[in-house]
N, C-alpha and C positions, 0 to 999 in steps of 0.2 A: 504493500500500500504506500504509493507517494505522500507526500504530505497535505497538497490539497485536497485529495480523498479524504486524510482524517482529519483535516479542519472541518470540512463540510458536515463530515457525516458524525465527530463528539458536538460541533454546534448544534445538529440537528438534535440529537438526543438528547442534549441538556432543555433545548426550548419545549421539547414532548412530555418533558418531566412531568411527571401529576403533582410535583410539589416545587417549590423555588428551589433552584439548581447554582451552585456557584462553579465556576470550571476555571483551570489556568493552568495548564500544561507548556510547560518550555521544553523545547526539541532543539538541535542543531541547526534545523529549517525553518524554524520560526515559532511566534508563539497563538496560543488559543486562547481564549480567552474572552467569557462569558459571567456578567456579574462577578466580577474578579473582585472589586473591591464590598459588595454586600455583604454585612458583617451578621456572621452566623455565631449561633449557641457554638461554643468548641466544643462540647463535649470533650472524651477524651485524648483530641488532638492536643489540647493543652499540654497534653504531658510530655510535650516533646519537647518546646521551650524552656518545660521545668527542669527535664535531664540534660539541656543545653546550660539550662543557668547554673546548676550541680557543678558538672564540669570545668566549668570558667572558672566556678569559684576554689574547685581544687587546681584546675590548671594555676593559680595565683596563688596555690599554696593556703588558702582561705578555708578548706575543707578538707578533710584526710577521709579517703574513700574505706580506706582498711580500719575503720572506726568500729565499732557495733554499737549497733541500739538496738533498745529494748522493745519487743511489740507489745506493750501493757494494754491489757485487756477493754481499756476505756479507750484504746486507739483504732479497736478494730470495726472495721465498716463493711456493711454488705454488699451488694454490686460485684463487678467484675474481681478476681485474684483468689489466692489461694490462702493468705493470711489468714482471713477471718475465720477460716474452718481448722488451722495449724494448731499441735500443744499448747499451754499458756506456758510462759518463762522463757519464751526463746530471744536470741538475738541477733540482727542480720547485720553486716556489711554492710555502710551506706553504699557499694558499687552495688552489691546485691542486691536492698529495695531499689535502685535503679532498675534496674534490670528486671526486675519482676513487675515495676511501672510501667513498662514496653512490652514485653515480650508476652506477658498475661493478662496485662491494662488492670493492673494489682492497686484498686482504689485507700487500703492501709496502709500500702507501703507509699503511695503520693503524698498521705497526707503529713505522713512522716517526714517524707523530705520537705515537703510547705515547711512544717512546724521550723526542723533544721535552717535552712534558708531564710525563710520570713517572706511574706508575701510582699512585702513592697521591696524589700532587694529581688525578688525574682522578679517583678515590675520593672524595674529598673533596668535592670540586666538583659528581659525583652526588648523594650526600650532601643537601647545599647547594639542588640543586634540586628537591630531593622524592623522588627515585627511592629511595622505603624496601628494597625485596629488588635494586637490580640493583649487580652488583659487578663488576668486572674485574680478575681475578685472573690471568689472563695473556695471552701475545699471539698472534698469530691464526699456525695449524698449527704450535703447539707440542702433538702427540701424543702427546710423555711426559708433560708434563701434566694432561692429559686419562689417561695410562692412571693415574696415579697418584691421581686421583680430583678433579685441580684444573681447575675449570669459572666459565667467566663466566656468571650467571643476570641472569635478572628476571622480569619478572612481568607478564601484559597489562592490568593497571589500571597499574602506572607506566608502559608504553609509552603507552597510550593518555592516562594525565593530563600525563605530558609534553610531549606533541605539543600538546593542549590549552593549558597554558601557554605553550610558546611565540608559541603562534598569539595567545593572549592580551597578548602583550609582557612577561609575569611572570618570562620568563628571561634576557632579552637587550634590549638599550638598542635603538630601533629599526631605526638602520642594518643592525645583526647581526642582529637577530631577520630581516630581508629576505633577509640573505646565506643565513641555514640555511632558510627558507622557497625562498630561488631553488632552491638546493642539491637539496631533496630533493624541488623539483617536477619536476626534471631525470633523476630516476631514470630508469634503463634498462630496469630488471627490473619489470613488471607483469602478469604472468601467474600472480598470485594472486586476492589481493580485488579488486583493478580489473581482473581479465581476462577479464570483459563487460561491462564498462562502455564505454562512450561519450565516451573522454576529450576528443574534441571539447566536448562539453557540462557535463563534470566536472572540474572541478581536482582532479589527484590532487596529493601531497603524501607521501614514501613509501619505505619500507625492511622491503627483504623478506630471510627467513635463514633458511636451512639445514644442517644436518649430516645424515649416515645416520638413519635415522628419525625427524628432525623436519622441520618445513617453519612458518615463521612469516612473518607480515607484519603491521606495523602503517602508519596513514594516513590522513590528512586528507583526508576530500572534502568539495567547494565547490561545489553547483548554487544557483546564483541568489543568495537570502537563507539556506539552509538549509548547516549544516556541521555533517558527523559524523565525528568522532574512531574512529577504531576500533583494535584488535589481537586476530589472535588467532594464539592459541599453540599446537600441535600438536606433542606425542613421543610416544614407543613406538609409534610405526607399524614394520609388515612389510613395507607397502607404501607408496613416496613419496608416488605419484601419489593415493594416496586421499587423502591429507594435503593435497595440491593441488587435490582436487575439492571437499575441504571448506570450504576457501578460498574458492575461485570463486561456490560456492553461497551462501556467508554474503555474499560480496560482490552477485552481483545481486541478492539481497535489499536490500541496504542501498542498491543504485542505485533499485531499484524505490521504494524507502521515500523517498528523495531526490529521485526525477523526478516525483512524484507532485506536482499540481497544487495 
């Protein structure tokens, strides 16, 4: 698939969407780019910022990754990971709750690093790396929050120019910049844009998030010489699952676009 084929045809399917669609894909050939800046719920896209903002602050010597903390029993949250169901008295590696941040979208272990961090140094520190609309404004399954009108956003041109800089080394000194690249090749969940793809053959790179009528994913794909950036963003859906076929479909495009000789 050339590339004006998959301009045409991820535009088309983002405007078909049954819910608001945010798109921005950067290719070698150019970019896409649909409601790029319409600032959506992040859901657990956040959390990628947050393992970026970890990072920087250990890249600066501000954090010791080989730390352990304690998952106390008042820390634990329902929702996505594997913490909240683990023994009581354990304790992990701040590299570790990173990594189970991504990799399981482990809501105890984010809010553990919030606590670590501090929400307006990880403001800051977004800020800092270009992320214009994304905020974190609080922490993950707090629902009074949320009913009171307090939501973390962004936006699929900062998901996707982020991922991009990192990959570029523009965020993190090179060691780290490896560590969040290992981190989120490691992802579990690919049953969005990469789920038909061939990750045999595609490095995927990747964080996917969800709330009741949204469904998002952004991520790096790597076939051979070729790497495209992508996110897209999908709310006010009725139904999830369309939200995930939209995905899917934007993504074999973008594998087809990328396998292409």
């Amino acid at each position: 698939m050339n590339f004006n084929t998959l301009k045409a045809e991820i535009l088309d399917l983002a405007s078909c969407c049954e819910g608001r669609a945010g798109v921005y894909v950067h290719t070698e050939d150019g970019v896409i780019a649909a409601n790029a800046d319409d600032v959506f719920s992040s859901a657990s896209l956040i959390k990628v910022p947050i393992l970026l903002a970890g990072l920087s602050q250990a890249d600066k010597g501000l954090l010791h990754l080989e730390e352990e903390v304690e998952v106390k029993d008042a820390a634990r949250v329902g929702g996505a990971g594997v913490l909240q169901a683990m023994s009581k008295d354990l304790k992990f590696k701040v590299i570790d709750l990173m990594t189970l941040m991504i990799i399981v979208s482990d809501n105890t272990a984010t809010n553990l690093i919030i606590e670590l961090l501090g929400k307006e140094k990880i403001n800051q520190l977004i800020k800092g790396f270009g992320f214009q609309y994304t905020e974190l404004n609080r922490v993950m399954m707090d629902f009074k929050a949320l009913k009171n009108g307090i939501d973390n956003t962004t936006t699929a041109r900062d998901m996707a120019i982020g991922l991009k800089a990192l990959a570029e080394h523009s965020l993190l000194s090179g060691k780290y910049t490896e560590r969040a690249l290992h981190i989120l090749e490691k992802q579990q969940y690919k049953n969005k844009l990469a789920n038909t793809m061939d990750t045999e053959k595609v490095k995927v790179a990747s964080k996917t998030g969800e709330l009741p009528g949204i469904e998002h994913d952004c991520a790096i794909f790597t076939r051979n010489e070729k790497t495209v950036y992508a996110a897209v963003l999908v709310d006010q859906l009725y139904n999830q699952s369309a939200g995930k076929e939209v995905l899917s479909s934007i993504g074999r495009r973008i594998y087809q676009y990328i396998d292409h000789k």
